[in-house]
C-alpha distance (Angstrom), angle and dihedral (degrees) to the residues before:
residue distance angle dihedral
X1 . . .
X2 3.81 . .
X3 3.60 106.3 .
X4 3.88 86.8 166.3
X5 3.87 137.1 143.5
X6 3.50 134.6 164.7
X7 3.70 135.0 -147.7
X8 3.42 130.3 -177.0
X9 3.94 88.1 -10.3
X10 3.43 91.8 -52.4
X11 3.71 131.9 121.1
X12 4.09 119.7 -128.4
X13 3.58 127.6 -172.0
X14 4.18 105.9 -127.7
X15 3.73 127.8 -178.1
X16 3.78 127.2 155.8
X17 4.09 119.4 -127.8
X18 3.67 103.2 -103.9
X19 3.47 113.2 -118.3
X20 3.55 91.8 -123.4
X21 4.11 89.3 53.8
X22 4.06 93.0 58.6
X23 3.53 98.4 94.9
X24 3.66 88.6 59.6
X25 4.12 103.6 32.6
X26 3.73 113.9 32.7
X27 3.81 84.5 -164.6
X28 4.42 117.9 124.9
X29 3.51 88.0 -158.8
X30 3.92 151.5 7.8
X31 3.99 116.1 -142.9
X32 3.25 115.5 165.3
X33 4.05 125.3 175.6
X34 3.96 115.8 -106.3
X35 3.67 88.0 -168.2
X36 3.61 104.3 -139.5
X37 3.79 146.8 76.0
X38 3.62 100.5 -129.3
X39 3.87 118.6 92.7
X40 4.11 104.7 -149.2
X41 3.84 86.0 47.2
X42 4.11 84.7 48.4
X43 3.85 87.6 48.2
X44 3.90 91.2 53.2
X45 3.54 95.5 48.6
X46 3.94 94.2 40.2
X47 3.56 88.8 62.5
X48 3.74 102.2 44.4
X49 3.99 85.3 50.9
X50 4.00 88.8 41.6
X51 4.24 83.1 59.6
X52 3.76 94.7 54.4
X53 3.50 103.0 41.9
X54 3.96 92.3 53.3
X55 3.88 82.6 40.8
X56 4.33 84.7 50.9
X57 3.92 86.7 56.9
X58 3.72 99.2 46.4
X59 3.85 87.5 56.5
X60 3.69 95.6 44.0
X61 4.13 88.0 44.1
X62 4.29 90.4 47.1
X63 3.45 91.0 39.4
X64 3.95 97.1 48.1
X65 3.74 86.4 -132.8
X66 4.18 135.5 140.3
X67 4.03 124.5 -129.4
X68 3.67 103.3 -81.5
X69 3.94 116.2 179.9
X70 3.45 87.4 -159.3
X71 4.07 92.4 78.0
X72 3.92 87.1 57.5
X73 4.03 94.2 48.4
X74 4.29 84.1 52.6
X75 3.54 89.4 56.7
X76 3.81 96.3 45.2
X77 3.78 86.4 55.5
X78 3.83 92.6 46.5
X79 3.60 93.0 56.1
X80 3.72 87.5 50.3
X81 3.59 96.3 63.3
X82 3.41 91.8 49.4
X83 3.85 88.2 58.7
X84 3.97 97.2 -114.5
X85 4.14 117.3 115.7
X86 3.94 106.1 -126.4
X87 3.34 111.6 -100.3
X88 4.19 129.4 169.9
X89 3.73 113.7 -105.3
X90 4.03 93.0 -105.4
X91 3.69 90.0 58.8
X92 3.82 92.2 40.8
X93 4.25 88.3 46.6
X94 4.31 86.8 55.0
X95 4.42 92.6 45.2
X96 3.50 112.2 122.4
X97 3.94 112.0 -80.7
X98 4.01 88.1 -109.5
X99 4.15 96.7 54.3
X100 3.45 84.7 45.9
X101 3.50 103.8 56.7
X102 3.93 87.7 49.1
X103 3.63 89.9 53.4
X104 3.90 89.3 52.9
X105 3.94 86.9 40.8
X106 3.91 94.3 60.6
X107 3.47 91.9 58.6
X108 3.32 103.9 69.4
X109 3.96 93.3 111.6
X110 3.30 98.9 13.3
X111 3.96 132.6 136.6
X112 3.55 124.6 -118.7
X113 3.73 89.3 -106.5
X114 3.30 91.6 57.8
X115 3.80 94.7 46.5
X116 3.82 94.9 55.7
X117 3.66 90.0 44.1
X118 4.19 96.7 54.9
X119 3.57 90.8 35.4
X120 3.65 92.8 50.9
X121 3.90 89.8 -120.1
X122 3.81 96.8 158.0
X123 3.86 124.9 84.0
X124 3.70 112.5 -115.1
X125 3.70 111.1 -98.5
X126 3.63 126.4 -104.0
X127 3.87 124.0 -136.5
X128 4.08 130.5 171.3
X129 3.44 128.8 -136.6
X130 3.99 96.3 -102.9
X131 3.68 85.6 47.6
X132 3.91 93.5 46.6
X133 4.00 87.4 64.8
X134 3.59 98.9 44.3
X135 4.22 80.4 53.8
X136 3.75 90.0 39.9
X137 3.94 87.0 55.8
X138 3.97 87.7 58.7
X139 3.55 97.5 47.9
X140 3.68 98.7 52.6
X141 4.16 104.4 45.9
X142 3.76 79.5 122.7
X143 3.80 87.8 74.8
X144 3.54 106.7 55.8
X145 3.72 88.6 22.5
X146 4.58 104.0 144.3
X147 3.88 83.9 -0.3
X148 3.87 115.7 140.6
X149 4.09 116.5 -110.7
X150 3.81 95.8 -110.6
X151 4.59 86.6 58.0
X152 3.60 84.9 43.3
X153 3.67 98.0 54.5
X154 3.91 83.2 35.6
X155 3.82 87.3 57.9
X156 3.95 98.7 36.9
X157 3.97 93.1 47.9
X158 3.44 105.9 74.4
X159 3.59 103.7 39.2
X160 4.12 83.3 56.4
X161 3.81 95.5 52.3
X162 4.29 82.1 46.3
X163 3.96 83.8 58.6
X164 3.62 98.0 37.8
X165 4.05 84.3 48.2
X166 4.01 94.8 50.9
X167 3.76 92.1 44.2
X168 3.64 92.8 50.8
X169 3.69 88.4 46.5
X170 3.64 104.1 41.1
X171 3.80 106.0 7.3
X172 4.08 130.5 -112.0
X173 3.78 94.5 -57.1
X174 3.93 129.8 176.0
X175 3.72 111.6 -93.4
X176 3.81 88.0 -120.1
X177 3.69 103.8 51.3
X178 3.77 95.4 58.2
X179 3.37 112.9 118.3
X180 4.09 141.2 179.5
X181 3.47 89.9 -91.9
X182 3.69 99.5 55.3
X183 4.12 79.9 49.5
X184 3.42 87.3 55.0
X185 3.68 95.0 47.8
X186 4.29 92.7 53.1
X187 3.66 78.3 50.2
X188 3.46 100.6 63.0
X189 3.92 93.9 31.7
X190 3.80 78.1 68.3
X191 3.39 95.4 48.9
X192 3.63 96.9 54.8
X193 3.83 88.6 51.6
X194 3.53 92.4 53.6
X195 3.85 99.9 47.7
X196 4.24 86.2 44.0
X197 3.71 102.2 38.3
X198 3.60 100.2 33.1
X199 4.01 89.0 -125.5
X200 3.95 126.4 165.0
X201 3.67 117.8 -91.4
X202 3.69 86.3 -142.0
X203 3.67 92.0 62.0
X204 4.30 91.4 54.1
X205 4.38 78.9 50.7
X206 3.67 90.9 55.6
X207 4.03 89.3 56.1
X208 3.85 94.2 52.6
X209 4.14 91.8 47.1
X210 3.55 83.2 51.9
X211 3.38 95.0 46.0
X212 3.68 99.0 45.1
X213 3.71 94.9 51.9
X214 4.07 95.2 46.8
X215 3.99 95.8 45.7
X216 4.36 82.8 47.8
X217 3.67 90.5 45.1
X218 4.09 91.8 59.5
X219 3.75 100.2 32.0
X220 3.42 85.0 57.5
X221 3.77 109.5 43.5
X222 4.10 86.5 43.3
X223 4.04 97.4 31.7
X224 3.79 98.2 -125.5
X225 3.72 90.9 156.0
X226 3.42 93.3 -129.9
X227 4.07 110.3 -178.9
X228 4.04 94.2 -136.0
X229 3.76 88.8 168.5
X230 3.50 89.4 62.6
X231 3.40 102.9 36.3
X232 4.01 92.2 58.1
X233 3.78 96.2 30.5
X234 4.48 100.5 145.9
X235 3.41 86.7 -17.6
X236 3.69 90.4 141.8
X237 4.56 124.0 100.6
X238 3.70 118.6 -141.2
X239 3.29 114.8 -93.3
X240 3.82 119.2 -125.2
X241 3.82 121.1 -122.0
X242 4.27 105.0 -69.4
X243 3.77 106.5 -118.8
X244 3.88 102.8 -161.8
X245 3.73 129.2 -161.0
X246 3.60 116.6 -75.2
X247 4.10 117.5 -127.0
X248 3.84 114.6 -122.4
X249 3.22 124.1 -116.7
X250 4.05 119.1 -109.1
X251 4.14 85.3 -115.1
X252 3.57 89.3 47.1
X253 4.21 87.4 52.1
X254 3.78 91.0 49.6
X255 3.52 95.4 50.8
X256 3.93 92.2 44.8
X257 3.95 87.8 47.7
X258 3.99 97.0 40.9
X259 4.07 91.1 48.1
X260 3.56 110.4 115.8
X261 3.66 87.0 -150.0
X262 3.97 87.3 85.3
X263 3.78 85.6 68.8
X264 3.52 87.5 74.9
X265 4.70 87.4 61.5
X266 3.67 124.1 81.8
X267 3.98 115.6 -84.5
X268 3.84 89.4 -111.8
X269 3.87 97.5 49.5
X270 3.81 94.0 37.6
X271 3.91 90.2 59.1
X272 3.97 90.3 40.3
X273 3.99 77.0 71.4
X274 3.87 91.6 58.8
X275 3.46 94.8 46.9
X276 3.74 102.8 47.2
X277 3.60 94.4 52.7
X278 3.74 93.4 50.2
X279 3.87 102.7 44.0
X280 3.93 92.7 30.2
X281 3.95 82.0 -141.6
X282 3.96 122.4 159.9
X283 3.67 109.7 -100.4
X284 4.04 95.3 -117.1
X285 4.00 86.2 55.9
X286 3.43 91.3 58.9
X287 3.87 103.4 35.7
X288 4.02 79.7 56.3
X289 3.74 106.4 54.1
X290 3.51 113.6 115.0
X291 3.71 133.2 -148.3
X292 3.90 86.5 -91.3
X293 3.81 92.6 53.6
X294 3.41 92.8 60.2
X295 3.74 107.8 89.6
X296 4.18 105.2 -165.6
X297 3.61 103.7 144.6
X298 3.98 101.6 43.3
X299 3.76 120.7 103.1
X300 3.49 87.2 -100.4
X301 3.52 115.8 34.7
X302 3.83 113.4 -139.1
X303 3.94 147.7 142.6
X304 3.97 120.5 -106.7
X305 3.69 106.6 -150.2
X306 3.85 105.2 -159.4
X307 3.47 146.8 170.7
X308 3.52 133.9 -101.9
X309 3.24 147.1 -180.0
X310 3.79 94.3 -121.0
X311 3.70 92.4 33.9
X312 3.74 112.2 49.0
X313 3.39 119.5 -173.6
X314 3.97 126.4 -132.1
X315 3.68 92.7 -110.0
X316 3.95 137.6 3.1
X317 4.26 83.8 -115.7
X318 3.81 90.2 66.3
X319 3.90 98.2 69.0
X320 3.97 102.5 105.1
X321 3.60 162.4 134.4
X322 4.21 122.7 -103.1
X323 3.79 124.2 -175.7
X324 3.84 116.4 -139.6
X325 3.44 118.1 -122.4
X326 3.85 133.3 164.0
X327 3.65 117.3 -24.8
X328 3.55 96.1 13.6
X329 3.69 105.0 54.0
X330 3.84 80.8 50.8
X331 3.87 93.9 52.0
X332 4.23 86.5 46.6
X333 3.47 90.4 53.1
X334 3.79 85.4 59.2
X335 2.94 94.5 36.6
X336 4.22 113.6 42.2
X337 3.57 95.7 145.4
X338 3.87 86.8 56.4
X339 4.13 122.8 -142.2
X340 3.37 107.3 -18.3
X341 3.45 108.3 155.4
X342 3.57 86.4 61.6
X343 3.76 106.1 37.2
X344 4.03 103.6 144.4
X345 3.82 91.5 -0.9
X346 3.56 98.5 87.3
X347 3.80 94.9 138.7
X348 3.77 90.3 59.4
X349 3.60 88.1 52.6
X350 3.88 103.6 46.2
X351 4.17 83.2 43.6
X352 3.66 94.2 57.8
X353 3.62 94.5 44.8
X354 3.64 88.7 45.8
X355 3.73 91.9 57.5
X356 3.98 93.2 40.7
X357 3.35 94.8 56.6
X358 4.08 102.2 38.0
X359 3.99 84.4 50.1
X360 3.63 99.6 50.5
X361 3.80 90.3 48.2
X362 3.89 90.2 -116.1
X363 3.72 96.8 139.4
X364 3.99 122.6 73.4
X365 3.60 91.5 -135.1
X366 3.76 156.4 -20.1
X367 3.31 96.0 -76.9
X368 3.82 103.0 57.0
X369 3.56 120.8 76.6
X370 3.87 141.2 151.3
X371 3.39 90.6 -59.9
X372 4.17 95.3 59.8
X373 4.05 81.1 73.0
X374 3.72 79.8 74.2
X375 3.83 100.6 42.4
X376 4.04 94.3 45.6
X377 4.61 76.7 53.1
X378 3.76 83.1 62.5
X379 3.72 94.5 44.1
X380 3.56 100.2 57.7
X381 3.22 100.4 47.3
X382 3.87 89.5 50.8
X383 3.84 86.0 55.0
X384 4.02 88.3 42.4
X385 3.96 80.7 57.0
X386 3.78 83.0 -137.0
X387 3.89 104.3 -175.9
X388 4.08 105.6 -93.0
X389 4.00 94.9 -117.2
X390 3.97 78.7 58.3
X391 3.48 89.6 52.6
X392 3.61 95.2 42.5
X393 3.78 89.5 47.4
X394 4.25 96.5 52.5
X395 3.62 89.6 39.5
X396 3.66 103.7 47.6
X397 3.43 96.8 -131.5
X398 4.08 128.9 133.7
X399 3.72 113.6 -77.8
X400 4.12 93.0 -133.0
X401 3.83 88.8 -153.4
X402 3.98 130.4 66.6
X403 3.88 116.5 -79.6
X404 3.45 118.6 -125.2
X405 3.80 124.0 -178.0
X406 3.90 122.6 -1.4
X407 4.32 89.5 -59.2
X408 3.86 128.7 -122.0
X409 4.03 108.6 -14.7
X410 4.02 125.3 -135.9
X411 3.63 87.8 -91.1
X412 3.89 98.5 48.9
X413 3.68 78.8 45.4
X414 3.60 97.5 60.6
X415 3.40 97.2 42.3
X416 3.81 89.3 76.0
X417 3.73 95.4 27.4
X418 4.14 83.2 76.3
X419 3.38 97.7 42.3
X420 3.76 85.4 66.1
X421 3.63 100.3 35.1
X422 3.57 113.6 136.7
X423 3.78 102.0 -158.9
């Protein structure tokens, strides 16, 4: 009995499903890591995994039961409480004479559960890639945890277009049977989408960060052993030159804002217009201002851009305070109760305007878009030469220099905030 095969000079465990064994595991194939280079240690191992997998079936066929991976992340946790790391049965046959004889030790009283799980008498579980998201979505609730819907579909979207991409590239494989080749095959699938569709290398990138940090999530939480490294080793394409979005000009915002085109937008996104090219603010800061945020009747009216738990912002720089001046104290005054229509659906908002103003030939070119209200912010106060912790401050960007004292006040604020003011 061989059932041996090595790849990239290491040796794998490999065994078909018998026939007979479908009904009970759906799996093609069982490869399982021996984790080493040397063949008779590969044969030992092979044959002590070999033993438990037919001993797997026999307990799934007498018990009437299907291939669960859940039985295999029970034991892992069993031999945790008993203070052992889970380890398979080859690995635990080759520890070092002294670990073993404490493993033995321990089980003294022990159950049988707790047996197979310190003497690594469980075959390591098998997952696919579809299924490794749906786990991957478990294991990282602490990521979207109090996040609105629209950040959590934000968050969850591209990692399932990076699945959707491997399996359409690859196919739905076991976690475990992945190898550098089939790496190197996503690779070039990318490749060939980039030469033919003209795409952005960066976007291919963002699959095999996603990738990377999904197939570590797993191997980890069910110790597959996967050899991530490896698997991703210069994986990544050269990126082409980043062109970034170009700032409007503050001729190009008046026309924009004095078209009577916008008549033709929603009262709530046609003022959105105002107020981003007066307060330069990033579109989720102002689609999440609350009634409270919105400052009218203070000496100096202004905007408090905060942090919540349901609203994070991007970074812990962008909490602030911004005066209203010209169009958007106007647009406030409409608008007290602030955006919403479009309270945690910012990307609905920023697409439509997108759209709107693309389609009514309102932006100079391609490369300007909502966001250049923001940019042409920055620009004008450069050309104000507003001090840079003013800048910083309006922005909501890091002030790369230490803080001293409480920074520029409301009034300092304002004091710039006209000399940019647009209306």
């Amino acid at each position: 009995m061989m059932r041996l095969i090595k790849v990239r000079g290491y040796y794998y465990y490999n065994r078909r499903v018998p026939e007979e064994m479908r009904e009970y595991d759906t799996r093609q194939n069982i490869r399982i890591s021996l984790k080493t280079d040397s063949k008779s240690i590969a044969l030992k191992r092979a044959v002590v995994f070999n033993e438990q997998v037919e001993s797997y079936w026999h307990d799934l066929v007498k018990g009437k039961a299907r291939h669960d991976n859940s039985r295999f992340s029970k034991t892992v946790k069993i031999a945790r409480q008993l203070g052992f790391s889970y380890e398979p049965m080859s690995v635990v046959a080759n520890l070092p004479i002294l670990e073993l004889v404490e493993r033995i030790l321990v089980l003294k009283e022990a159950s049988l559960p707790q047996v197979e799980a310190v003497l690594g008498a469980k075959p390591a579980p098998t997952i696919t890639v579809k299924e490794a998201l749906k786990k991957y979505w478990e294991l990282s609730k602490d990521k979207i945890l109090n996040k609105p819907l629209d950040k959590v579909r934000k968050w969850e979207n591209p990692r399932k277009r990076t699945i959707a991409n491997f399996i359409k590239a690859v196919g739905n494989k076991e976690l475990t049977t992945i190898t550098r080749e089939d790496m190197l095959v996503f690779r070039d699938w990318w490749l060939g989408r980039i030469d033919k569709d003209d795409m952005n290398p960066d976007t291919a990138n963002k699959d095999f960060i996603h990738l990377k940090v999904i197939f570590e999530t797993i191997s980890d939480h069910l110790k597959l052993g996967l050899d991530i490294a490896h698997l991703f080793k210069k994986i990544k394409i050269k990126s082409r030159h980043k062109q970034t979005r170009l700032p409007l000009s503050t001729e190009q915002i008046s026309t924009i804002l004095h078209s009577s085109k916008l008549d033709l937008l929603n009262e709530q996104a046609k003022w959105f217009l105002f107020v981003a090219a007066e307060t330069g603010a990033r579109p989720s800061e102002l689609t999440g201002l609350l009634p409270c945020d919105i400052n009218l009747q203070d000496k100096i009216p202004h905007i408090s851009i905060k942090d919540r738990k349901e609203r994070e912002l991007k970074t812990p720089h962008s909490e602030r305070e911004i005066p209203l001046v010209g169009y958007a104290l106007e647009a406030f005054k409409n608008l007290p109760n602030g955006f919403t229509r479009y309270r945690d659906k910012t990307d609905s908002l920023t697409g439509l305007l997108n759209k709107f103003l693309r389609e009514h030939d309102l932006l100079p070119t391609e490369n300007h878009s909502l966001y250049s209200f923001r940019h042409s912010f920055q620009d004008r106060l450069l050309a104000a030469n507003a001090p840079d912790r003013v800048q910083a401050e309006l922005m909501g960007h890091k002030f790369n220099r230490p803080k001293y004292g409480s920074g520029p006040t409301l009034e300092h604020k304002l004091e710039w905030m006209n000399k940019i003011c647009i209306k």
